[in-house]
C-alpha positions as CSV (number, residue, x, y, z in Angstrom):
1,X,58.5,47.1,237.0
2,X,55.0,48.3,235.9
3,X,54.9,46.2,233.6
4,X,56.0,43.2,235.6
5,X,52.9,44.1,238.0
6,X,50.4,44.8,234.9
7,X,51.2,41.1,233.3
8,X,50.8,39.6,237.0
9,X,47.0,41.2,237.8
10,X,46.1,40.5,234.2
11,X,47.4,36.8,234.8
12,X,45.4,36.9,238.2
13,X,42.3,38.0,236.7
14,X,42.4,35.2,234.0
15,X,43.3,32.4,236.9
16,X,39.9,34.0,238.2
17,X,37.7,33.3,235.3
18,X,39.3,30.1,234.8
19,X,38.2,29.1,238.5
20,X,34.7,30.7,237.6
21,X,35.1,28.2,234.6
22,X,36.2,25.2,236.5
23,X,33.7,25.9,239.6
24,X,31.1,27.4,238.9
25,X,30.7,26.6,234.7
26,X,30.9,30.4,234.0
27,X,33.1,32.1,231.8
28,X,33.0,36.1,232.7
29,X,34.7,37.7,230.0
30,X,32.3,35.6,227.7
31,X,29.3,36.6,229.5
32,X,30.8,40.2,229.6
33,X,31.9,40.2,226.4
34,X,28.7,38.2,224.7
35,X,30.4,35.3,223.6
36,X,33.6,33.5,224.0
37,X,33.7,33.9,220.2
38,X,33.3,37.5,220.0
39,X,36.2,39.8,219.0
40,X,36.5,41.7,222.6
41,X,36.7,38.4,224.3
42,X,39.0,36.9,222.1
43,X,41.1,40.6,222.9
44,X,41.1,39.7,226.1
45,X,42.1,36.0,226.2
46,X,44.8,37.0,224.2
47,X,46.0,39.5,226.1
48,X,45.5,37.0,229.4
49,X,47.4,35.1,227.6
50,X,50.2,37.5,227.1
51,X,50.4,38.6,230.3
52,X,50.7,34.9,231.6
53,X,53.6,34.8,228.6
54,X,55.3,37.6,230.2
55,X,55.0,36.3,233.7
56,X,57.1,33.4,232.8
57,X,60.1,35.5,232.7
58,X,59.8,36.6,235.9
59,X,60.5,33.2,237.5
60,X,64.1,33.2,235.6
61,X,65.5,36.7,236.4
62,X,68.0,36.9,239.0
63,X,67.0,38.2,242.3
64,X,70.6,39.9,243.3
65,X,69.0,43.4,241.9
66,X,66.2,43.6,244.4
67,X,68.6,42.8,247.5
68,X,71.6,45.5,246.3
69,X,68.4,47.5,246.1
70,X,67.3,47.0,249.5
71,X,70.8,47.5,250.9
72,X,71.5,50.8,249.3
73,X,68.1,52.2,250.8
């Protein structure tokens, strides 16, 4: 579960810079990071990247666990 929320800010945040990217022609974690090409940034897009991986999974896991959850509360 804290994992599953982790992956989906870290997804969020890269959807962000990509916006920044798209809107505005500026890339934060490069201008953070000085460079797109330097090794923290490429860090970080990668682990975007894996978090957006990750999130993947969570639109084919069966949703019967959180209702028997909320019924046994």
């Amino acid at each position: 579960m804290f994992l599953d929320k982790l992956a989906l800010a870290l997804a969020i945040i890269g959807g962000l810079n990509w916006g920044s990217i798209g809107l505005f022609n500026f890339d934060l974690v490069a201008f953070i990071c000085g460079g797109s090409g330097s090794w923290l940034a490429r860090v970080i897009y990668t682990v975007v990247g894996l978090a957006a991986l990750w999130c993947l999974t969570l639109l084919f896991r069966p949703e019967h666990n959180s209702q028997t959850r909320q019924s046994h509360a």
